[in-house]
C-alpha positions as CSV (number, residue, x, y, z in Angstrom):
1,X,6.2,49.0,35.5
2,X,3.1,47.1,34.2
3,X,1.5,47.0,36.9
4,X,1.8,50.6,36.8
5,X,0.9,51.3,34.1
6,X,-2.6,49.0,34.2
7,X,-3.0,51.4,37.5
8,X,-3.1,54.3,35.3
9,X,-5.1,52.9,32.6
10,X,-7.5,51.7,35.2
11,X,-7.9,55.6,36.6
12,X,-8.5,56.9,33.3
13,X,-11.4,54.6,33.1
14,X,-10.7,52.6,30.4
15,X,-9.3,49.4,32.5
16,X,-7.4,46.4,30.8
17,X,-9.9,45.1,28.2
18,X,-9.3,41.3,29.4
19,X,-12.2,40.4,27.6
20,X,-11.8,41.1,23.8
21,X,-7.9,38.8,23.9
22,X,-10.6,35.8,24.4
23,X,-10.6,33.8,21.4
24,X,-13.7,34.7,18.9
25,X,-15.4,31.0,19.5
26,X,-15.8,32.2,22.9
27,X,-16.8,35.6,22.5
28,X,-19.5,33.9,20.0
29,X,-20.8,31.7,22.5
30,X,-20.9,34.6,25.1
31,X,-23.0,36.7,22.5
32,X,-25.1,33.9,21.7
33,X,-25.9,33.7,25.8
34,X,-27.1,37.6,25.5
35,X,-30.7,38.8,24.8
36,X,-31.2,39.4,21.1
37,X,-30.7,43.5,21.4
38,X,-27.7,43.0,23.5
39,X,-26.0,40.4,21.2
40,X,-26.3,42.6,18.2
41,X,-25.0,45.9,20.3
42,X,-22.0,44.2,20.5
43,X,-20.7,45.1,17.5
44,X,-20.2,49.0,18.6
45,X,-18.0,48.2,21.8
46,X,-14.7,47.9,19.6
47,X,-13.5,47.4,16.0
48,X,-12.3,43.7,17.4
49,X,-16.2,43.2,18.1
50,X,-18.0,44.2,15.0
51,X,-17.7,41.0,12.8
52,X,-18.3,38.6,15.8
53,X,-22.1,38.9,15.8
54,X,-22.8,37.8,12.7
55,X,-20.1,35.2,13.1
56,X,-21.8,33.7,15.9
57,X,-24.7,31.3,16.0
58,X,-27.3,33.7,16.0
59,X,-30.1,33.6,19.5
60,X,-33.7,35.6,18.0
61,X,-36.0,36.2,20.6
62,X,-39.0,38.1,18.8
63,X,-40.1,39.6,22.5
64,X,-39.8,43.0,23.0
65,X,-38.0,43.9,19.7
66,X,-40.0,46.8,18.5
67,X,-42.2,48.9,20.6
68,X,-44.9,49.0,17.4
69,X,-46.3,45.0,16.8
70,X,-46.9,46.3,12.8
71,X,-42.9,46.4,12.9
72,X,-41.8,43.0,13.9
73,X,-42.2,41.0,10.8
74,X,-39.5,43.7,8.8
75,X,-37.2,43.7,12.1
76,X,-37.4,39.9,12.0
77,X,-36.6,39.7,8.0
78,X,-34.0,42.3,8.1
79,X,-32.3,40.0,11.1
80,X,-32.6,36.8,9.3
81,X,-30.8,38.8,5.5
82,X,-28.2,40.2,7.7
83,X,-26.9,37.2,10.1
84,X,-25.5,34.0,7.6
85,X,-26.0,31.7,10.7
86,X,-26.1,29.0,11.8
87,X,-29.0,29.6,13.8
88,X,-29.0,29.0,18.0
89,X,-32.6,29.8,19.3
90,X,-35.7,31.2,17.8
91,X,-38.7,32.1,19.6
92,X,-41.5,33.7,17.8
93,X,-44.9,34.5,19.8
94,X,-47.8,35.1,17.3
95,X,-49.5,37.7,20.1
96,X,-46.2,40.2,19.6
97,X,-47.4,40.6,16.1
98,X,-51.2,40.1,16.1
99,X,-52.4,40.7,19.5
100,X,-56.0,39.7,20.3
101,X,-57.3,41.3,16.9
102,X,-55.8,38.4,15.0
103,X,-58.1,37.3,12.0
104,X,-57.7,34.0,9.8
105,X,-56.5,35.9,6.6
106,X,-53.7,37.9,9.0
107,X,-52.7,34.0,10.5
108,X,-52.5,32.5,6.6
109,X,-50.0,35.5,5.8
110,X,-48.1,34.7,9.4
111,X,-47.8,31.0,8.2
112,X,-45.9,32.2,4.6
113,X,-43.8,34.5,6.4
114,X,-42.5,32.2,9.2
115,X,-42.2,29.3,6.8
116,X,-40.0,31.8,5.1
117,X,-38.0,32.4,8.3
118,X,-37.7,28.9,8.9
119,X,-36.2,28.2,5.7
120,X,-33.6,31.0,5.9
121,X,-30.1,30.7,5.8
122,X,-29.6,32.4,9.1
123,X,-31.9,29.6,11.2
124,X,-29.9,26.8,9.4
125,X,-28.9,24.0,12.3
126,X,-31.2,25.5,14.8
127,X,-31.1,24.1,17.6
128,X,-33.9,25.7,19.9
129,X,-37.3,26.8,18.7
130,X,-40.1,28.5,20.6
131,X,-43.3,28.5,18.6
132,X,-45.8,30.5,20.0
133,X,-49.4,30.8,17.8
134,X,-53.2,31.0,18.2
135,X,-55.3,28.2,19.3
136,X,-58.6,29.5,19.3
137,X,-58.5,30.2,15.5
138,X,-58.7,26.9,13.3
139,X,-56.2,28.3,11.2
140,X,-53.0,25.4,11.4
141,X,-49.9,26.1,12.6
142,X,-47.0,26.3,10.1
143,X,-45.3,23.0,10.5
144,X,-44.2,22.2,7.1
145,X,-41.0,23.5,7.8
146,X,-40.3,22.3,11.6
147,X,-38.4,19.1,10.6
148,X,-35.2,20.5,11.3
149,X,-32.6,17.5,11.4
150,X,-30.4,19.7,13.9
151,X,-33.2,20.7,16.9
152,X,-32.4,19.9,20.4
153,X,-35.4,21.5,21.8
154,X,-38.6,22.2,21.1
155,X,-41.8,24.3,22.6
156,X,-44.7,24.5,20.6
157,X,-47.5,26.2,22.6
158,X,-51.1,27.4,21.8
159,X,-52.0,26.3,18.4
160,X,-53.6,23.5,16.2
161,X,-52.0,20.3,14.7
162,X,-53.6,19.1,12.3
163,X,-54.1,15.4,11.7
164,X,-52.3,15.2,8.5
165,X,-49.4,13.5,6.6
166,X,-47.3,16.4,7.1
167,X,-47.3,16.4,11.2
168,X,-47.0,12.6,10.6
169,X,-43.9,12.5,9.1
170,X,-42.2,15.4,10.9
171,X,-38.7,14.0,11.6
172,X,-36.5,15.3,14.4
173,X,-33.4,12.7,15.0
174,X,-31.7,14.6,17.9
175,X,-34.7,16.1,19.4
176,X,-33.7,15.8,23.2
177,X,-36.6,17.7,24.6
178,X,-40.8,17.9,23.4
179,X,-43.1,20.4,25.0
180,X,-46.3,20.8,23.8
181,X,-48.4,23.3,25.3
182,X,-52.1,23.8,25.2
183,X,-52.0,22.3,21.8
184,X,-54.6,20.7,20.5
185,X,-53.5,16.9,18.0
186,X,-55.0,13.6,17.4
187,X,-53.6,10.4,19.2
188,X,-52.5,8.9,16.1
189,X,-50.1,12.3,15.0
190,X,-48.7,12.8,18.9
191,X,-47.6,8.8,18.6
192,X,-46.1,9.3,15.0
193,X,-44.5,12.9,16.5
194,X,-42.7,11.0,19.6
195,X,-41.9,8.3,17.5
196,X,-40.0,10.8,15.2
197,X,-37.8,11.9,18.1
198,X,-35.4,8.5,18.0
199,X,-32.9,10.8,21.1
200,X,-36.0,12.4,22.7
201,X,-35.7,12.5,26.4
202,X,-37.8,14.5,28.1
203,X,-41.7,15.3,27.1
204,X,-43.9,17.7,28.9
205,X,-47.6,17.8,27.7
206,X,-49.4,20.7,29.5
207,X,-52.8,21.0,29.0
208,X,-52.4,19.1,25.6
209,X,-55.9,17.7,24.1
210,X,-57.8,15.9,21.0
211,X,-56.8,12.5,22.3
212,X,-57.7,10.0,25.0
213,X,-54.6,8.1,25.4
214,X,-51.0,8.0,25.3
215,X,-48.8,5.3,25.0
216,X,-44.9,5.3,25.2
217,X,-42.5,3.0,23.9
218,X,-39.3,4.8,23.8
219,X,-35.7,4.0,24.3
220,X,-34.2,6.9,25.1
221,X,-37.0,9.3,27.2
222,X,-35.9,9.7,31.0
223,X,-38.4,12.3,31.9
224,X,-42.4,12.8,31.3
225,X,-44.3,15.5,32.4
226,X,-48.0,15.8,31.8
227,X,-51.1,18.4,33.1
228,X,-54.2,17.7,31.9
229,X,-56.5,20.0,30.6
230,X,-59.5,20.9,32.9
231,X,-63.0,19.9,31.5
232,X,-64.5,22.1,29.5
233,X,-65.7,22.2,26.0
234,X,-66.3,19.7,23.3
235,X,-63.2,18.5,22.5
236,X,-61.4,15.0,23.2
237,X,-59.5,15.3,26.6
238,X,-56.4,13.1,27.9
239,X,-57.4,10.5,29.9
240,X,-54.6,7.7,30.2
241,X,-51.0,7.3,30.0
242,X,-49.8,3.8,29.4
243,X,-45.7,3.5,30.1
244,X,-45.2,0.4,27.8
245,X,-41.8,0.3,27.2
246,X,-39.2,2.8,28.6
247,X,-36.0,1.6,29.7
248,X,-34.1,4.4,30.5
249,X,-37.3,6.4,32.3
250,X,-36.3,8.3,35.5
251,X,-39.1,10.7,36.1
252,X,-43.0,10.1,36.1
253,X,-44.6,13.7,37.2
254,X,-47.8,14.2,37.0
255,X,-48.3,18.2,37.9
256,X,-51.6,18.2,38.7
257,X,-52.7,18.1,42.6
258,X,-56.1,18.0,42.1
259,X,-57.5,18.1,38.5
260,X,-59.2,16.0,36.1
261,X,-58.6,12.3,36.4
262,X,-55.9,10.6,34.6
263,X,-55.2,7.0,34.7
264,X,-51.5,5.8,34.2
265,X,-50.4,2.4,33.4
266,X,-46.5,1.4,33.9
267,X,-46.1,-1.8,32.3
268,X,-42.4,-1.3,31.8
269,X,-40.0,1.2,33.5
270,X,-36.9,-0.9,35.5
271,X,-35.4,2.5,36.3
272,X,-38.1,4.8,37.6
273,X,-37.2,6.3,40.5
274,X,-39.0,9.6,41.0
275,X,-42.8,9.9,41.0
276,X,-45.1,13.0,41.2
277,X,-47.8,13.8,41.8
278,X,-50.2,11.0,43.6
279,X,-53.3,12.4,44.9
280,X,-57.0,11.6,45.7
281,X,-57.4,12.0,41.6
282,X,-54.8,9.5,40.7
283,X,-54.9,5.9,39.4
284,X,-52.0,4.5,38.7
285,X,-50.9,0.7,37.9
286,X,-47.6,-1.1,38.3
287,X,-48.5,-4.3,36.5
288,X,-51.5,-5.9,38.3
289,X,-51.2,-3.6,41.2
290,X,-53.5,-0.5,41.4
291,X,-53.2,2.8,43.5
292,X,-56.2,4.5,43.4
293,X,-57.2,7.7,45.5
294,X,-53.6,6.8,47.6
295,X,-55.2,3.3,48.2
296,X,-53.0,0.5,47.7
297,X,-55.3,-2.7,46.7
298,X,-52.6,-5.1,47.2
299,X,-50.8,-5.7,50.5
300,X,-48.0,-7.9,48.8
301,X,-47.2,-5.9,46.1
302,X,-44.0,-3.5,45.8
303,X,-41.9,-1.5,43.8
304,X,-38.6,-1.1,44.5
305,X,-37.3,1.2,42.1
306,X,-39.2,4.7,42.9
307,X,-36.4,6.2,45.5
308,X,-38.5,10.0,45.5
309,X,-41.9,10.2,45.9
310,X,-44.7,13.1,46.3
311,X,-48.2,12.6,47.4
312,X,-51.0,15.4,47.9
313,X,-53.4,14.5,51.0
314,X,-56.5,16.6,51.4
315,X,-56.2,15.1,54.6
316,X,-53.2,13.7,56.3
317,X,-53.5,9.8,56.5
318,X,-51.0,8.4,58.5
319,X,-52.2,4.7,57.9
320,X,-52.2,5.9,53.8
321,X,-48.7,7.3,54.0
322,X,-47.0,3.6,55.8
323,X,-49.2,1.9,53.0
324,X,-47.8,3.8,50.3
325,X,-44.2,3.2,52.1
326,X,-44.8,-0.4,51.9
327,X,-45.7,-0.7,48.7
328,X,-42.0,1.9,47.7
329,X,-39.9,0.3,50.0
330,X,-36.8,1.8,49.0
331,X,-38.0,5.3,49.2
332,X,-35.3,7.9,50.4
333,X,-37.1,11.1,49.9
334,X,-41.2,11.2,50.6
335,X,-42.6,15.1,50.1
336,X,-46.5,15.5,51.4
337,X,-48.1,18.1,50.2
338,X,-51.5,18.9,52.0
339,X,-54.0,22.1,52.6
340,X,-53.9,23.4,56.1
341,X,-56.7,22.2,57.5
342,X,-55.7,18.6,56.5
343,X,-53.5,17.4,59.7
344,X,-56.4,15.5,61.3
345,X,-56.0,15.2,65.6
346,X,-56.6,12.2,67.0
347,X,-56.1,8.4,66.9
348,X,-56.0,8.4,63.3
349,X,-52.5,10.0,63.1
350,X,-50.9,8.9,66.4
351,X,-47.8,7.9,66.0
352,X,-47.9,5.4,69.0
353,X,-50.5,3.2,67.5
354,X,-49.1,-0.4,68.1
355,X,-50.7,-1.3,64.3
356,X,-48.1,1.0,62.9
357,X,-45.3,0.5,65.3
358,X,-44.8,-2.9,64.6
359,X,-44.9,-2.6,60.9
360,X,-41.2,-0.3,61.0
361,X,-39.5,-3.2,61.7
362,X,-40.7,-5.7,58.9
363,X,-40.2,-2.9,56.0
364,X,-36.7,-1.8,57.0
365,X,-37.4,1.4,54.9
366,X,-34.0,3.3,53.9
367,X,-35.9,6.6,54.1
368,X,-33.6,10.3,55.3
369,X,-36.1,13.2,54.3
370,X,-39.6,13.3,54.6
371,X,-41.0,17.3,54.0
372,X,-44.3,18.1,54.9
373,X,-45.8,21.2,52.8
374,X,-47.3,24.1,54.5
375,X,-46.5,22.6,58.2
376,X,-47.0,25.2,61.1
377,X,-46.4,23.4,64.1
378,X,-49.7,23.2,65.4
379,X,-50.5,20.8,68.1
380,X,-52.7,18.9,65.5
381,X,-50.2,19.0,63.0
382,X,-47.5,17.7,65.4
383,X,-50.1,14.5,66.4
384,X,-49.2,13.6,62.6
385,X,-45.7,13.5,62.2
386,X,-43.6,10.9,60.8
């Protein structure tokens, strides 16, 4: 008889609404997943849905609010008086207000009004904030208000930090994850801002500049990322990354293939095991050992912790790649990127070369996968496989 009548319910359209006898935590945490629009329509599906929305963590993504720019800062305010939080997520992009005809005097009256938002009851143990502003304008970003105790992760992209006491002392204890994003800060603020992120574990700097160097002594970070910024301008450009003291690091990855040169130094890392990118551009140090252009000047040295490494060749170096093997002898994965001309015929990259024969045996290397980017097959291609 149930079934039944489900059957009938079902052919009337209507169905078994399975969804709304969930329990309101999780129907919060399932509007909380939902774009910002969404979320909030929820509230006309049923009577059982219309409190839940502003009972659950609130998720404010400024993009594609309004179809008029001139619109978004009321939308935004009347969001923030309406939801009582706690805040989720909020990402706010300066160009869905401004555009490109941003002036100082507009930017200064941004800065109140998001330093306004930030403070607001609805944002109130964010956890995730997307900062979006205007880096070409000298105009500082509004970071008086950033310290939030409860963040987990942070993007700020595109503006200016200034070197002051108040990016100094910015505080975020459970800070997890730091991306900073064409933004432009002194050496002596970034080390005060990572040292303010006591649970920070993974830090991306992309195209990040105004300092030479970074160094890390961190605890708890597993994970850095960094792109350097292509030369250009007058402005103080990352140069070297010293890896002073990270226990618990996992991930080195350098994303660029073939940029601007950047020297990294790892003086202490016992658990690294992934590295990426090295390339013709690269210099990198493990203690008194130096790989420079894929050029390993010392024969005895190894590291035994990296299990995954990437290199980019401009061209395929088969007497480079069991150097580089050598030196990570307990490599399992090995990617090699190259361009396509880069798979050199000849004796350079035969594989039957007695030299390289006889060294298998000695290094005993544990390595399964080896990928080779962009391979087609061709007969000079094949002369270079591993």
């Amino acid at each position: 008889m149930e079934m039944a009548m489900e059957m009938e319910a079902g052919e009337d359209g209507g169905g078994v609404d399975v969804i709304s006898d969930l329990p309101d935590d999780l129907l919060g945490e399932i509007i909380t997943l939902l774009p910002t629009k969404d979320g909030a329509r929820t509230q006309i599906l049923a009577r059982r849905w219309r409190h839940l929305w502003c009972s659950a963590p609130l998720n404010l993504d400024c993009r594609g609010l309004v179809k008029h720019r001139l619109q978004l800062p009321g939308v935004v305010s009347r969001i923030l008086a309406s939801h009582p939080g706690p805040g989720r997520r909020f990402r706010f992009d300066i160009y869905d207000f401004t555009g490109l005809g941003a002036t100082e005097c507009v930017l200064l009256q941004m800065n109140a009004t998001m330093d306004e938002w930030l403070r607001s009851a609805a944002l109130c143990d964010l956890q995730e904030l997307h900062l979006s502003y205007c880096l070409w304008y000298r105009v500082p970003a509004p970071i008086s208000s950033l310290s939030t105790a409860s963040l987990r992760v942070a993007t700020i992209t595109r503006c200016n930090l200034p070197d002051s006491t108040a990016v100094q002392g910015l505080r975020f204890p459970q800070l997890k994850q730091l991306t900073l994003e064409m933004v432009s800060i002194s050496e002596r603020s970034l080390h005060h801002m990572i040292a303010g992120c006591p649970a920070l574990e993974r830090l991306l700097l992309d195209h990040t500049f105004g300092f030479r160097c970074v160094r890390i002594d961190s605890l708890s970070l597993r994970s850095i990322s960094v792109h350097v910024k292509s030369s250009g301008g007058n402005e103080l450009k990352f140069g070297e990354l010293v890896i002073e003291n990270a226990p618990c690091l996992e991930m080195l990855l350098h994303i660029d293939q073939s940029g601007d040169h950047l020297h990294i130094s790892v003086i202490s890392a016992p658990k690294l095991e992934t590295l990426r990118y090295l390339s013709n551009f690269t210099k990198i140090s493990f203690g008194s050992a130096v790989i420079q252009g894929l050029r390993v000047d010392s024969p005895t040295a190894v590291v035994r912790t990296v299990k995954i490494l990437a290199v980019d060749m401009h061209i395929l170096s088969l007497d480079t790649v069991i150097n580089l093997m050598g030196f990570f002898p307990c490599l399992d994965k090995l990617y090699i990127e190259c361009s396509l001309h880069s798979f050199q015929a000849g004796p350079t990259n035969a594989w039957r070369r007695r030299k390289q024969m006889n060294l298998i045996g000695p290094l005993d290397i544990p390595l399964k996968t080896i990928v080779l980017e962009q391979y087609r097959g061709t007969k000079s291609q094949n002369q270079g496989q591993l």
